[in-house]
C-alpha positions as CSV (number, residue, x, y, z in Angstrom):
1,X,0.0,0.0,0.0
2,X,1.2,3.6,-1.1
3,X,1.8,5.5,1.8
4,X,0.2,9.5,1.5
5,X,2.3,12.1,3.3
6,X,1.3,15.1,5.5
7,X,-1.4,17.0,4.4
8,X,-0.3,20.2,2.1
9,X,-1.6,23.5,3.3
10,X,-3.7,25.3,0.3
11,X,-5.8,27.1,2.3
12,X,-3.9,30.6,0.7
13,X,-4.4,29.8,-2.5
14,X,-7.2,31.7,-4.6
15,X,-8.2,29.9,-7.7
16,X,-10.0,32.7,-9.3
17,X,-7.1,34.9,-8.8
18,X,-4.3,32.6,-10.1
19,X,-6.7,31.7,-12.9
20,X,-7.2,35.8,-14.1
21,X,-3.2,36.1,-13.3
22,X,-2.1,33.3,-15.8
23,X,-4.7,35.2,-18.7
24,X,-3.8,39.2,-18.1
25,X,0.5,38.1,-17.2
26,X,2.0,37.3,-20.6
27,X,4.7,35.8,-17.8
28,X,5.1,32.4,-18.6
29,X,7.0,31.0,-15.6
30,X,4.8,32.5,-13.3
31,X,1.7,31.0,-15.1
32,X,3.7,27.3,-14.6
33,X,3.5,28.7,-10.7
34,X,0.4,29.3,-11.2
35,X,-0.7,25.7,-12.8
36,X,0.8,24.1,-10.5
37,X,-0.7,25.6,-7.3
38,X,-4.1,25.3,-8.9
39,X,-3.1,21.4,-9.8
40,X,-2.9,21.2,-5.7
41,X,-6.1,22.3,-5.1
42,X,-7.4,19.8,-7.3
43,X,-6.3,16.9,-5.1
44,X,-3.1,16.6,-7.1
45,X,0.2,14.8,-5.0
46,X,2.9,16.8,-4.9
47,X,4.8,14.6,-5.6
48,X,2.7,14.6,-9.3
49,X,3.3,18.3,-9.4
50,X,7.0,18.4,-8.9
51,X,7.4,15.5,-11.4
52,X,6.0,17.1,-14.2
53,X,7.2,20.5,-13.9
54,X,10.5,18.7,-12.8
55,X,10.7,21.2,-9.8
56,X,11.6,19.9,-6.0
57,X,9.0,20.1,-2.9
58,X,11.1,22.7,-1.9
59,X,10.7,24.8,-5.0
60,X,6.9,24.2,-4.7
61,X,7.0,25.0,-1.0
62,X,8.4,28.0,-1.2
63,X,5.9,29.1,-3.8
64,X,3.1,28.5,-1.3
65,X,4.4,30.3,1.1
66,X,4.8,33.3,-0.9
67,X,1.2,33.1,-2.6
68,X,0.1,32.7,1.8
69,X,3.0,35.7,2.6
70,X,2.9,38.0,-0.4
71,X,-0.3,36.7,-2.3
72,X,0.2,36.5,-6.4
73,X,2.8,39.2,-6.4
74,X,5.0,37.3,-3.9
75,X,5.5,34.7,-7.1
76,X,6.9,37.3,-9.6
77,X,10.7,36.7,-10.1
78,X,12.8,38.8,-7.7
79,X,15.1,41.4,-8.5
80,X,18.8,40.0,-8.4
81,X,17.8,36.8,-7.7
């Protein structure tokens, strides 16, 4: 039997207002954010979401804490980073 791990919070994460980001941002990299924080809301493993977008949890953690800390501006690319 396939063992699940801990529960991911998605509790920050606004549908709606990825969706309307990915269609007015001609950004594609934060769109891929975007996808795959909507995928999780759909039930999707990470595990599924880090495979296909060949990111790490880490990556993908860190994106969810910035959508929780910053909301959608907190996944725009950084300045000097």
């Amino acid at each position: 039997m396939k063992t699940r791990g801990k529960p991911v919070d998605i509790s920050a994460i606004n549908v709606s207002e990825l969706e309307y980001w990915i269609r007015e941002s001609s950004d594609r990299q934060n769109a891929i954010k975007c996808q795959a924080l909507i995928a999780l809301t759909k039930n999707v493993s990470v595990t599924s979401v880090c495979t296909v977008l060949d990111i790490t949890r880490e990556t993908l953690r860190q994106w969810r804490k910035r959508i929780s800390d910053e909301g959608v501006e907190g996944l725009t690319v950084k300045k000097g980073k």
